[in-house]
Backbone as a printed PyTorch tensor [residue, N CA C, xyz], in Angstrom:
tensor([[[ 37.4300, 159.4640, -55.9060],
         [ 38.8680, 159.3110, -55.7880],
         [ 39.5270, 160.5490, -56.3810]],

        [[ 40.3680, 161.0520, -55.4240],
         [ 40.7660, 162.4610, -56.2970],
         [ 42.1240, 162.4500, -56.8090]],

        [[ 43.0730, 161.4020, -56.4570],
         [ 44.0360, 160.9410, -56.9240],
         [ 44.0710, 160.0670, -58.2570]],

        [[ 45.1310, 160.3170, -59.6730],
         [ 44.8590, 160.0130, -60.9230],
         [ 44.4450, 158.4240, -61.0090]],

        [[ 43.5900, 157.9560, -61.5650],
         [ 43.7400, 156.1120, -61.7980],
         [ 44.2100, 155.7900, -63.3770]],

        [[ 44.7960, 155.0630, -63.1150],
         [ 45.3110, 154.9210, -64.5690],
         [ 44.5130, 152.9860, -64.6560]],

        [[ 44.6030, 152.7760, -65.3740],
         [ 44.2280, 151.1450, -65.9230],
         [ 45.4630, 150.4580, -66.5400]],

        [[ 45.5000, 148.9700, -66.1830],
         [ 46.2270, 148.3940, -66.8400],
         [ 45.6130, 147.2690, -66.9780]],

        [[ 45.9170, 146.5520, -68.1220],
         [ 45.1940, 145.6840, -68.5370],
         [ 46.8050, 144.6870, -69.5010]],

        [[ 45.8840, 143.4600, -68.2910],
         [ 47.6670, 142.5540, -68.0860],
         [ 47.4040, 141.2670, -69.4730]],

        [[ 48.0990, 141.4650, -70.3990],
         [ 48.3190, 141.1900, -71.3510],
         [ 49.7910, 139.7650, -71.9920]],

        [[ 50.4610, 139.9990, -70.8850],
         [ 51.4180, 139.9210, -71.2280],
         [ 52.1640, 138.1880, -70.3220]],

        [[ 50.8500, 137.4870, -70.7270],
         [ 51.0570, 135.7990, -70.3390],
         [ 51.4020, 135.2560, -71.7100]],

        [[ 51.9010, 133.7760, -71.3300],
         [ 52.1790, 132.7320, -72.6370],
         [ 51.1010, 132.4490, -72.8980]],

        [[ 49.8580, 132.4490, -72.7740],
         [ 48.7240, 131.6910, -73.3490],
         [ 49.1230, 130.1000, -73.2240]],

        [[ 49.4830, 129.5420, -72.5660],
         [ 49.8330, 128.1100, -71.9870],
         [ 48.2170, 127.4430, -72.5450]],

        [[ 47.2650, 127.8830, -71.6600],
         [ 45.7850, 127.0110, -71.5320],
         [ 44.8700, 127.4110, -73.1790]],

        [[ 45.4480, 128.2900, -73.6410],
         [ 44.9840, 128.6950, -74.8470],
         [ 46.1260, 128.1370, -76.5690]],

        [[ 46.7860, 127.4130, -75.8660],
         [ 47.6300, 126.7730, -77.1410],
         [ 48.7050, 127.5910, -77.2400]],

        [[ 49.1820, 128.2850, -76.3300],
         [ 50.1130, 129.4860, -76.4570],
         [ 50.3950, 130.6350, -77.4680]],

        [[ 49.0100, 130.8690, -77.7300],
         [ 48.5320, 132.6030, -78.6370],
         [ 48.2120, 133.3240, -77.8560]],

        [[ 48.3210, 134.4530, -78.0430],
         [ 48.0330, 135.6300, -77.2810],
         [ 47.1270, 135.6470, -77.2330]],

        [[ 46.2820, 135.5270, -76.0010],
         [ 45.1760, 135.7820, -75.2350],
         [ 44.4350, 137.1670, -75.9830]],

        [[ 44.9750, 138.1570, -75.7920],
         [ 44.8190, 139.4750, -76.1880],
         [ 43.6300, 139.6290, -77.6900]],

        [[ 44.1200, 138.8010, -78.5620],
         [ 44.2720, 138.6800, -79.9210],
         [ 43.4730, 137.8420, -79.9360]],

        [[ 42.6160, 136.4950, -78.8460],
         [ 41.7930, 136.3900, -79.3180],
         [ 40.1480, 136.7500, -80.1120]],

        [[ 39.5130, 136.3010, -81.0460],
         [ 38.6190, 136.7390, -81.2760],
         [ 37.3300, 135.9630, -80.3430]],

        [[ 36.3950, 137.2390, -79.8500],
         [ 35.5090, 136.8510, -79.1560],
         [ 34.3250, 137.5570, -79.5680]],

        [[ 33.0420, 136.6540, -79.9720],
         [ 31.6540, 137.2340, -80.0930],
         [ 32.5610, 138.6700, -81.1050]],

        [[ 33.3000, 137.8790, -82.6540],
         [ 33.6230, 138.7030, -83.4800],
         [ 35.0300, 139.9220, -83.3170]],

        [[ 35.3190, 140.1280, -81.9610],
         [ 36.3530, 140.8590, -82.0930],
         [ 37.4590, 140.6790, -80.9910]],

        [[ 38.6480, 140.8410, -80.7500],
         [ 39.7910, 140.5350, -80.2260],
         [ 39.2580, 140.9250, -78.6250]],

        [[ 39.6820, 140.0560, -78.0130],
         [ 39.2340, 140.5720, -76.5610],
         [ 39.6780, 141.1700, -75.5710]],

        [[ 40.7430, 142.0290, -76.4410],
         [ 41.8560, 142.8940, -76.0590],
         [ 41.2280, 144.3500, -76.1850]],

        [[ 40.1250, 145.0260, -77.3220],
         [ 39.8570, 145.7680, -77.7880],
         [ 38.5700, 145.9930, -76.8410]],

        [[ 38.1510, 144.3770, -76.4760],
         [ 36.4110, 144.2350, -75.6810],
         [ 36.8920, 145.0630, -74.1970]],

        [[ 37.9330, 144.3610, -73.8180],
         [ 38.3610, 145.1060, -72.1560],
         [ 38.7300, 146.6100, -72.3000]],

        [[ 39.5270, 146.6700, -73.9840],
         [ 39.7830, 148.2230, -73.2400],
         [ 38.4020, 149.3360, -72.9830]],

        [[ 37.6510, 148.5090, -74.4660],
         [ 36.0150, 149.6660, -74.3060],
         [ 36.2680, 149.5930, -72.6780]],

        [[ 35.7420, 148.3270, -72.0620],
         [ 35.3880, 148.5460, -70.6840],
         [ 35.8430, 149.1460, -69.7160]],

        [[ 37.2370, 149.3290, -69.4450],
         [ 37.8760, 150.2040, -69.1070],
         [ 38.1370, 150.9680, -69.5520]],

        [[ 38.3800, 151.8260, -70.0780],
         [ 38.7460, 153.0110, -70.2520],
         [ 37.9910, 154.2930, -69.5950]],

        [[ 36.6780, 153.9970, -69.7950],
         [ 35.5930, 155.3390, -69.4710],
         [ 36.0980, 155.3210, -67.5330]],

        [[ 36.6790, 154.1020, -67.1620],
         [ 36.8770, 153.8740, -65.6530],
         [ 37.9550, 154.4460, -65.4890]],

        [[ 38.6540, 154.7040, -66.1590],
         [ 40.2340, 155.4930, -65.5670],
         [ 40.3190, 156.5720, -66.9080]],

        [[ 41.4990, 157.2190, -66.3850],
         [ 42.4490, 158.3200, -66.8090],
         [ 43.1160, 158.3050, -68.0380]],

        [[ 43.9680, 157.3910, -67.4890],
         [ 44.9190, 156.5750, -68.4680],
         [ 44.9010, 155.2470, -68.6730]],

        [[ 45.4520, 154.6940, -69.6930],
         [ 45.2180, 152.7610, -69.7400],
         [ 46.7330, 152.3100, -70.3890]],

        [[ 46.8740, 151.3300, -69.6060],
         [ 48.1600, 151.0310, -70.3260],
         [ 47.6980, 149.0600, -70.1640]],

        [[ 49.0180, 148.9000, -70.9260],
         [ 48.4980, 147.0220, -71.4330],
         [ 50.0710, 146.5150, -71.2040]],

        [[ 49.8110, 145.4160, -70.4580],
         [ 51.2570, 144.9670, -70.4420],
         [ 51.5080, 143.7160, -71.0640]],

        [[ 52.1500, 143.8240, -72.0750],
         [ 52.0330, 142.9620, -73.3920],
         [ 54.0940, 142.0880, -73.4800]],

        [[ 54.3590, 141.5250, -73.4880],
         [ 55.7310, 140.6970, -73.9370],
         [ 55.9850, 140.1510, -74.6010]],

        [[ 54.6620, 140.6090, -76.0610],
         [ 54.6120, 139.8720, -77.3970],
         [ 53.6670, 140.8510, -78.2040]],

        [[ 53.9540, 140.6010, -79.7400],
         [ 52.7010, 141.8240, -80.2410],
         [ 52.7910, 143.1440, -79.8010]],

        [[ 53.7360, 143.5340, -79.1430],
         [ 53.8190, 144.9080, -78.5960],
         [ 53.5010, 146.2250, -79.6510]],

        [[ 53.8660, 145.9700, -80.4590],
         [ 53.7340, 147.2320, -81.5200],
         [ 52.0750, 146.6550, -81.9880]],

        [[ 51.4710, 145.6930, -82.5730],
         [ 49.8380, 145.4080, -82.4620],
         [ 49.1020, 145.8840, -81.4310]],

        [[ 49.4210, 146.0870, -79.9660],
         [ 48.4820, 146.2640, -79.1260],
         [ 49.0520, 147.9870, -79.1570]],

        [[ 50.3580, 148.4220, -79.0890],
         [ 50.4080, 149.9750, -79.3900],
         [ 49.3380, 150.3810, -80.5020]],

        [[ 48.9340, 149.6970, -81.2100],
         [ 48.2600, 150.4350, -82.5950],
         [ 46.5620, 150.6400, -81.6280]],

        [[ 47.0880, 150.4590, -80.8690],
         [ 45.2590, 150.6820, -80.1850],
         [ 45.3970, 151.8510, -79.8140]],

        [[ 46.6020, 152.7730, -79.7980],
         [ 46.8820, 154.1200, -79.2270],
         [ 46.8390, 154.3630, -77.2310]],

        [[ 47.5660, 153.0930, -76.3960],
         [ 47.5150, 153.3410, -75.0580],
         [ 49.1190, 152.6930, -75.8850]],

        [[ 49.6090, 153.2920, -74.1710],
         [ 51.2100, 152.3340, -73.9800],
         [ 51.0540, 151.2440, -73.6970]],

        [[ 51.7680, 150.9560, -74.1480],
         [ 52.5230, 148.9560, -73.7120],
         [ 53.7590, 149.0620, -73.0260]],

        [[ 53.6740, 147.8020, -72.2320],
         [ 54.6110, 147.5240, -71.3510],
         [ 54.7660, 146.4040, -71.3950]],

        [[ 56.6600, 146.0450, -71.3280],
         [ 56.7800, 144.8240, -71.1890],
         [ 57.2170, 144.7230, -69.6750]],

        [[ 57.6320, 143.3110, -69.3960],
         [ 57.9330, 143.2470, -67.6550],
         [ 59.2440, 143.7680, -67.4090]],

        [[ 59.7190, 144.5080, -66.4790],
         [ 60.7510, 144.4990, -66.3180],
         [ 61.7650, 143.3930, -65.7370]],

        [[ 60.9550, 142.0970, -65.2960],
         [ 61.5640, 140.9370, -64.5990],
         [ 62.1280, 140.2770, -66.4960]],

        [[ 63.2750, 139.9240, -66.5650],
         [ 63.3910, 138.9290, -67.4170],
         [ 62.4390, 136.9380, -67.6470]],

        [[ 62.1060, 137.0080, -68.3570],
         [ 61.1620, 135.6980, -68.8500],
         [ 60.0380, 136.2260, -68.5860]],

        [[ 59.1070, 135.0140, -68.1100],
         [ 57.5330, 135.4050, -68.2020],
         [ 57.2250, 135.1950, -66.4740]],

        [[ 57.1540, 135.9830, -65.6030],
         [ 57.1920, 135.8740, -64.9140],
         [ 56.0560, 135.8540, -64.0240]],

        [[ 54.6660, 136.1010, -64.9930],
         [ 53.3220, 135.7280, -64.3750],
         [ 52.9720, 137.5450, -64.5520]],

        [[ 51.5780, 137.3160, -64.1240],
         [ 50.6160, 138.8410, -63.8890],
         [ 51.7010, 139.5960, -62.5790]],

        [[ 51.9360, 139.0320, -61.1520],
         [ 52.5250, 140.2640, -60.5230],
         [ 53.6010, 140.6390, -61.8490]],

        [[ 54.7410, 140.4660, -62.6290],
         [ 55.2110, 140.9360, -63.0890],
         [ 54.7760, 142.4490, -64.2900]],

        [[ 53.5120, 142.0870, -64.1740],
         [ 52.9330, 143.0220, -65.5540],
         [ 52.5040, 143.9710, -64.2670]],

        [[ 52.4890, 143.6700, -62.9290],
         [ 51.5460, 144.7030, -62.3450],
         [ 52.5800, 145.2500, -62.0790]],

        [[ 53.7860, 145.1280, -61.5200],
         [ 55.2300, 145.8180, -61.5210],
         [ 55.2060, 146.7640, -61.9280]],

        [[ 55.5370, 146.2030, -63.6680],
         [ 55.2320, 147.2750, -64.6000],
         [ 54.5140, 147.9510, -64.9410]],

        [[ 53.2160, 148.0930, -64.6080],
         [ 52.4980, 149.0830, -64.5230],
         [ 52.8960, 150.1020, -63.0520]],

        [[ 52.8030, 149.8600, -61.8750],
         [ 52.9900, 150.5740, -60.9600],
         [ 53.8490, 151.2720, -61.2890]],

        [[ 54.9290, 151.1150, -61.6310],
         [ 56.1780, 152.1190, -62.2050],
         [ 56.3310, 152.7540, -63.1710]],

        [[ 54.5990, 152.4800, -63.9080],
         [ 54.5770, 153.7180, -65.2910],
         [ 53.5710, 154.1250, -65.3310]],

        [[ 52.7110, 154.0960, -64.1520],
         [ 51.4410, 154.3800, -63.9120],
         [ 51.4380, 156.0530, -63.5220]],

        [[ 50.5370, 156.9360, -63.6990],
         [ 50.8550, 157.9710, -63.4570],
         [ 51.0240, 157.9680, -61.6470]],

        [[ 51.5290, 159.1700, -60.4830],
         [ 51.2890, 158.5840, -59.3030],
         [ 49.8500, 158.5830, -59.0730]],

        [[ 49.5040, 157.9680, -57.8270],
         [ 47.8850, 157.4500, -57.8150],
         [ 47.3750, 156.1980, -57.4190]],

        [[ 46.6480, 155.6300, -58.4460],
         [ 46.2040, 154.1810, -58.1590],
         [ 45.9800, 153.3510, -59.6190]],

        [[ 46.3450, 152.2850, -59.3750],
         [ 46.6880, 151.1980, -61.0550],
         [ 45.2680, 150.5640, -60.5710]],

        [[ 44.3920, 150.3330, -61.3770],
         [ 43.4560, 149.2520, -61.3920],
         [ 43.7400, 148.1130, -62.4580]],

        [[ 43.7920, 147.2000, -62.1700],
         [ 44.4830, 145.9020, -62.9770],
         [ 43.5140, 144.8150, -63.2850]],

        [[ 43.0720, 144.5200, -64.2600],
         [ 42.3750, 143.5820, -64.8610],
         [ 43.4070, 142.8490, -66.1890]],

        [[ 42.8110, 141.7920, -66.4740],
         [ 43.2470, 140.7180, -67.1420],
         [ 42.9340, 140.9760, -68.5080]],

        [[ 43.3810, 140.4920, -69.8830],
         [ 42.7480, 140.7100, -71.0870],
         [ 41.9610, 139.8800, -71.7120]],

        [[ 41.1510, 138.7250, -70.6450],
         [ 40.2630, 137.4500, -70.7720],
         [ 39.3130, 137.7540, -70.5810]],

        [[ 39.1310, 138.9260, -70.0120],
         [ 37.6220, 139.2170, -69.2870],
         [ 37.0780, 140.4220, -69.8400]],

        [[ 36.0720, 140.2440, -71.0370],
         [ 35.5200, 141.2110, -71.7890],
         [ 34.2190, 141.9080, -71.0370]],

        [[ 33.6210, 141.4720, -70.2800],
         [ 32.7180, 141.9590, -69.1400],
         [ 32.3570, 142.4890, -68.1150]],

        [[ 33.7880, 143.2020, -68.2320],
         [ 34.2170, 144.3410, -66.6670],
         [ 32.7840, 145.0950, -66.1700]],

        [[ 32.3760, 144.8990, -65.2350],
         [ 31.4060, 145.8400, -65.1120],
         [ 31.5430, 147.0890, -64.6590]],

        [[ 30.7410, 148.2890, -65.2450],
         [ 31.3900, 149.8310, -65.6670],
         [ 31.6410, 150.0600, -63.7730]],

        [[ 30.7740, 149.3890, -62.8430],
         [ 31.3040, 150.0410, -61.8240],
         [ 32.7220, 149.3560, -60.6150]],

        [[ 33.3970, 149.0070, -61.9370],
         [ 34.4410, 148.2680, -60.7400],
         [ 35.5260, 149.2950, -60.0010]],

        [[ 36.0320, 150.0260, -60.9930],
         [ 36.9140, 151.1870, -60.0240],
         [ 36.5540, 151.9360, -59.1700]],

        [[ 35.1600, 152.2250, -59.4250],
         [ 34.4080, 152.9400, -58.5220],
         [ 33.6370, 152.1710, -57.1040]],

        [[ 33.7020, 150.6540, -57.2090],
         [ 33.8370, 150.1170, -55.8450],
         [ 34.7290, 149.7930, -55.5000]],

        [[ 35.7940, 149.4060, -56.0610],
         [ 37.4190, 148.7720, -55.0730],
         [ 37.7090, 150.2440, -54.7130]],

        [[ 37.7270, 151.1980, -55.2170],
         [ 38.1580, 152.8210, -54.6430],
         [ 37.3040, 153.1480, -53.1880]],

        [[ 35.7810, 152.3570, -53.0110],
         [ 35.1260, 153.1740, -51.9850],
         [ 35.6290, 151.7010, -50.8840]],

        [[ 36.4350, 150.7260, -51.1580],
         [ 37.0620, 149.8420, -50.1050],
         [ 38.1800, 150.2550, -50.0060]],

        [[ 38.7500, 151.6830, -50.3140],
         [ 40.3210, 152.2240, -49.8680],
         [ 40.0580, 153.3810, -49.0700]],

        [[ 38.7890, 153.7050, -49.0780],
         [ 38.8570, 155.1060, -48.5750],
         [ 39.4280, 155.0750, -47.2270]],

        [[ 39.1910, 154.2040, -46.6930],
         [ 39.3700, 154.3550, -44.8830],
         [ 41.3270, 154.2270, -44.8970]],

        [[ 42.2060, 154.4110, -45.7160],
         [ 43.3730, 154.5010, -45.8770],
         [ 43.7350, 152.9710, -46.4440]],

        [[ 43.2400, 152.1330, -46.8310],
         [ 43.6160, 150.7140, -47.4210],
         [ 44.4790, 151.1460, -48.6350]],

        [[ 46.0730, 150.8120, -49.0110],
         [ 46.7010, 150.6610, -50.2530],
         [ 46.5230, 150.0650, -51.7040]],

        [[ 45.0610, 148.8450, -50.8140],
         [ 44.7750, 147.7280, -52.1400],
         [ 43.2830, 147.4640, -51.7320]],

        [[ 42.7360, 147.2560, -53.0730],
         [ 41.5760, 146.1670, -52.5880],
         [ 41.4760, 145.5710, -54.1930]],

        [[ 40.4650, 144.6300, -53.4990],
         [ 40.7170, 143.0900, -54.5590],
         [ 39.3890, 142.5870, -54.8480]],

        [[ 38.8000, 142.2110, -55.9570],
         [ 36.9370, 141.3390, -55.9310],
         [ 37.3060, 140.1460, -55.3440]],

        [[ 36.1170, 140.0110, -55.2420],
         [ 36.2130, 139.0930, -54.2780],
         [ 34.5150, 138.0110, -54.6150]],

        [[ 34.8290, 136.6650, -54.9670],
         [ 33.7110, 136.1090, -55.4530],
         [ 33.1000, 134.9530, -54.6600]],

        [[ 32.1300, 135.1120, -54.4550],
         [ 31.6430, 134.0060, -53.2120],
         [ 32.8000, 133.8820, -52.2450]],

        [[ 33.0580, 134.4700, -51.5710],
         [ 34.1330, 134.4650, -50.5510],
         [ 35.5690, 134.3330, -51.1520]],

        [[ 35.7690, 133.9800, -52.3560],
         [ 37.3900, 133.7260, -53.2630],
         [ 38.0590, 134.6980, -53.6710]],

        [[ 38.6920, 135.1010, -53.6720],
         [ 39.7550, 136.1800, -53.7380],
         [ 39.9270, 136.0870, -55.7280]],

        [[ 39.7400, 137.1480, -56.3990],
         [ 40.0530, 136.9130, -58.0730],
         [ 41.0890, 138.2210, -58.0490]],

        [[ 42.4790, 137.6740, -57.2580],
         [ 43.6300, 138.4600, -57.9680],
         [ 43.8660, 139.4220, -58.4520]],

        [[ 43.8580, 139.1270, -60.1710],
         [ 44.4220, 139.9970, -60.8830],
         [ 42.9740, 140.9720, -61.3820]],

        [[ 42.0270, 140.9800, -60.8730],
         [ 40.9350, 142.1650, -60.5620],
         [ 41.4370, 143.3090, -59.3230]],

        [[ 42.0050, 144.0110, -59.2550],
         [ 42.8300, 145.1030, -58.0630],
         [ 43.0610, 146.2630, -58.1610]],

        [[ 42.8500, 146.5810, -57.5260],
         [ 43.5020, 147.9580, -57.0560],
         [ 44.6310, 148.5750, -56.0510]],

        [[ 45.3500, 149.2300, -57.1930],
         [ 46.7260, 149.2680, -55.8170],
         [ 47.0860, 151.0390, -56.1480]],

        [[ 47.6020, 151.3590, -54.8960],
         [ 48.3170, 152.7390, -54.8790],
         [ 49.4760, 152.4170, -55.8310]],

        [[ 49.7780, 153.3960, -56.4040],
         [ 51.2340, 152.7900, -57.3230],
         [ 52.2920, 153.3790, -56.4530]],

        [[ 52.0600, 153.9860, -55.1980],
         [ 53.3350, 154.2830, -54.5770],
         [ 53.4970, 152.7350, -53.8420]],

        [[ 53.0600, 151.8830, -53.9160],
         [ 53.2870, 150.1980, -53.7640],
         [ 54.7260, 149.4970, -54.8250]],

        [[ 55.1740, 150.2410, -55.7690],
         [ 55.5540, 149.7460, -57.0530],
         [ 57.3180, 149.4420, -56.2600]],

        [[ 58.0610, 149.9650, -55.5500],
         [ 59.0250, 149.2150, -55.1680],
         [ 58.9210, 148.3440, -53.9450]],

        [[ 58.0390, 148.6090, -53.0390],
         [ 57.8460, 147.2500, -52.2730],
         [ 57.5280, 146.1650, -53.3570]],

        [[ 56.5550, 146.0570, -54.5950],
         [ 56.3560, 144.4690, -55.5670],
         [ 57.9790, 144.1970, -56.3550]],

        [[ 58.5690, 145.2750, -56.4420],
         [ 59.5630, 145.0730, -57.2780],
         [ 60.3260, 144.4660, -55.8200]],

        [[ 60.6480, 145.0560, -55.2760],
         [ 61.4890, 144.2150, -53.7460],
         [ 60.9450, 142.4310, -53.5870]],

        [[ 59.6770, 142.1240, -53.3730],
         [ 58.7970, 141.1360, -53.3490],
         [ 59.6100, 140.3600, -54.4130]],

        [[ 59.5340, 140.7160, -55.7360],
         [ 59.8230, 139.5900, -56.9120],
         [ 61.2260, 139.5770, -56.3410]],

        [[ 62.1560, 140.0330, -56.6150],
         [ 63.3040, 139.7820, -56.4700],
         [ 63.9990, 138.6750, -54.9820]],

        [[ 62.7910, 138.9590, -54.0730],
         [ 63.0200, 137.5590, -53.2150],
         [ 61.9400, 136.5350, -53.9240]],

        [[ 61.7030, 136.5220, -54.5920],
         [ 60.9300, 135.4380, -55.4200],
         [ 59.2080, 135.0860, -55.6120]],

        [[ 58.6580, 135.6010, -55.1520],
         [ 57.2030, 135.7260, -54.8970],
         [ 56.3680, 136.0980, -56.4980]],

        [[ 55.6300, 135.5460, -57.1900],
         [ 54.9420, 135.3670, -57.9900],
         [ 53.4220, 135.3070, -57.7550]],

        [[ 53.1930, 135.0900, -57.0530],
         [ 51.4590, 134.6450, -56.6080],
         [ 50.9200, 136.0650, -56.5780]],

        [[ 49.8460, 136.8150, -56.9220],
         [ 49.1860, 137.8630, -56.8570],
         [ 48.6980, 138.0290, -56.0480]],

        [[ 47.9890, 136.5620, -55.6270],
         [ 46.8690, 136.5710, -54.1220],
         [ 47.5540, 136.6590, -53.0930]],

        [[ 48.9870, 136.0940, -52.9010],
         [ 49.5760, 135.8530, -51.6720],
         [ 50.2530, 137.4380, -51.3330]],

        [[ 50.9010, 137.9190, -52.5610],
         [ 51.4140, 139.3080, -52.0570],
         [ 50.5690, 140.4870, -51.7380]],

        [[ 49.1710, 140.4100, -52.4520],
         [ 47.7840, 140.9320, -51.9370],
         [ 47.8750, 140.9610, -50.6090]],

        [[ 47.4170, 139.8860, -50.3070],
         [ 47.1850, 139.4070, -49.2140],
         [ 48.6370, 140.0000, -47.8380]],

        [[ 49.6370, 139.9370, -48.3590],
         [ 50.6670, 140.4100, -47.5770],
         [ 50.8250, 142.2710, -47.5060]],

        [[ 50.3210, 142.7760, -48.6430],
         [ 50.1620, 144.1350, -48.0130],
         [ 48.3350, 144.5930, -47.5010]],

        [[ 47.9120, 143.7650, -47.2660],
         [ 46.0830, 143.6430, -46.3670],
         [ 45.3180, 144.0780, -47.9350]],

        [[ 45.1880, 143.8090, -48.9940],
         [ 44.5760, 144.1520, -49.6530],
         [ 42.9010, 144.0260, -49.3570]],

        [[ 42.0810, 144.4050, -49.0810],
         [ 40.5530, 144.6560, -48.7500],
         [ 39.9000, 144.0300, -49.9320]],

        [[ 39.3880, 142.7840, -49.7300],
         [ 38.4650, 142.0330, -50.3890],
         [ 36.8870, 143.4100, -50.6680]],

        [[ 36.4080, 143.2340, -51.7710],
         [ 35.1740, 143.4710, -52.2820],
         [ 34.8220, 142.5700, -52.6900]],

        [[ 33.1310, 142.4190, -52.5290],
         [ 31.9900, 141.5270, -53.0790],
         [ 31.6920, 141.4650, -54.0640]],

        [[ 31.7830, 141.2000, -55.1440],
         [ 30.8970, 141.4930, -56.2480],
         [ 30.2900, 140.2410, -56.9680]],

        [[ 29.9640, 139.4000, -56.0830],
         [ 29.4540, 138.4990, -56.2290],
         [ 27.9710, 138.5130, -57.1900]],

        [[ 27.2650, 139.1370, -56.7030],
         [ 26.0250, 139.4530, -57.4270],
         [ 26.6390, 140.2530, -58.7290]],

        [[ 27.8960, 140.2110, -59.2590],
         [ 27.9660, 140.2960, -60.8260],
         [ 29.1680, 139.8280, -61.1260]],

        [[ 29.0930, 137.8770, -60.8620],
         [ 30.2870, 137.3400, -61.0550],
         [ 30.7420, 137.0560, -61.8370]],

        [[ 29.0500, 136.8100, -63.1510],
         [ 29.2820, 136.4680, -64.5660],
         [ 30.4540, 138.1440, -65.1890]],

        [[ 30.2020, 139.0030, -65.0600],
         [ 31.2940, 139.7990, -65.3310],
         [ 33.0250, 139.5030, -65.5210]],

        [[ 32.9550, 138.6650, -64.2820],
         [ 34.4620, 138.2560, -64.6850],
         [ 34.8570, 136.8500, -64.6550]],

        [[ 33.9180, 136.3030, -65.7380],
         [ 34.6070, 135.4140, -66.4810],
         [ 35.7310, 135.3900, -67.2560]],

        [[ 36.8470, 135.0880, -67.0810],
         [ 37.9220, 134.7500, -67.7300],
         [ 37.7440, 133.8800, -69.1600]],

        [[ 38.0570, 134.2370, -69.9360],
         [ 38.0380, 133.2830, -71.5680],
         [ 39.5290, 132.8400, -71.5520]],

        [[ 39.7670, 132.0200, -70.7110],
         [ 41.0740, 131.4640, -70.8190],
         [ 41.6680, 130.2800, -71.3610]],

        [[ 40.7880, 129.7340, -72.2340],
         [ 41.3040, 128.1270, -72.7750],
         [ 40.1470, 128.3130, -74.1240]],

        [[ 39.9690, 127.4100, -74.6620],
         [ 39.1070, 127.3780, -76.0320],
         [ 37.9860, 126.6820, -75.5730]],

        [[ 38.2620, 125.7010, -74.5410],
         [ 36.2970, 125.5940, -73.7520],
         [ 35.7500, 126.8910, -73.3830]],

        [[ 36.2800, 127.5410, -72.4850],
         [ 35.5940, 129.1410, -71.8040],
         [ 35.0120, 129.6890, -73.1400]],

        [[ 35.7970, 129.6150, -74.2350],
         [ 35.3730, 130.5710, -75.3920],
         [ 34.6820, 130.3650, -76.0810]],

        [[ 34.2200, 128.7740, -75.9740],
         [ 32.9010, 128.5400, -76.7700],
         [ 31.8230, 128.0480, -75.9680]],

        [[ 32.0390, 128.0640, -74.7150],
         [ 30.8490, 127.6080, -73.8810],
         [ 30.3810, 129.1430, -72.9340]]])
């Protein structure tokens, strides 16, 4: 990919299924699983940014930017991906979640070889299921999502899906993206 990738790593939910603490901040197998994703990303992109709407100055102390949404309230992950597209350097945002400490090192480097043929997006894709907020998008995408929210659209998969985002397999390394999203995931 010869165009910049920057990372974002979407931070910036209520923790609803987790008792409403920051996801980010949990501790996992000893350390915050905010710190576990960035190891994993980072060596994969350029730049990394975290889109956080709480703790903002805690997750700055990791030395990447933070971002909050530009939509007022909590308006879900497309909102954090918003905000990344529009502070992303130009290029491509790869977007992962801050639940999933197990990125495997080659994910940017396959959703990138499902854009080459001119695709804007591509997405993992698990036993045939679409996992969202795992993506890749051109960030020249960032005012068509901002247009999108403002007629009301929230769903990640559905607006994916509305600019053809290109499913990838990565089925054969699904344990990778397990989500630690509730306090069962985190101890089982």
């Amino acid at each position: 990919m010869s165009a910049q990738l920057s990372g974002l790593i979407l931070a910036g939910g209520e923790g609803r299924r987790m008792g409403g603490v920051d996801k980010g901040w949990v501790e996992y197998q000893g350390r915050p699983l905010i710190e576990q994703v960035l190891d994993r990303l980072a060596p994969q992109v350029s730049q990394v940014l975290i889109s956080a709407n709480r703790n903002r100055e805690r997750y700055g102390a990791l030395g990447v930017a933070v971002l909050a949404d530009r939509q007022n309230g909590f308006c879900g992950p497309l909102a954090g991906i918003e905000s990344g597209l529009h502070a992303a350097a130009p290029g491509w945002l790869l977007c992962v979640p801050c639940d999933s400490p197990d990125l495997p090192p080659n994910l940017a480097q396959k959703l990138a070889q499902a854009t080459a043929n001119g695709a804007a997006a591509a997405v993992v894709s698990l036993h045939g299921r679409m996992q969202p907020v795992f993506c890749l998008l051109q960030t020249a995408l960032a005012a068509r999502l901002s247009a999108d929210l403002e007629k009301g659209e929230r769903r990640v998969g559905a607006w994916l899906e509305s600019i053809g985002a290109r499913p990838v397999d990565f089925t054969d390394q699904a344990g990778a993206f397990k989500n630690l999203n509730s306090p069962d995931t985190l101890a089982g």
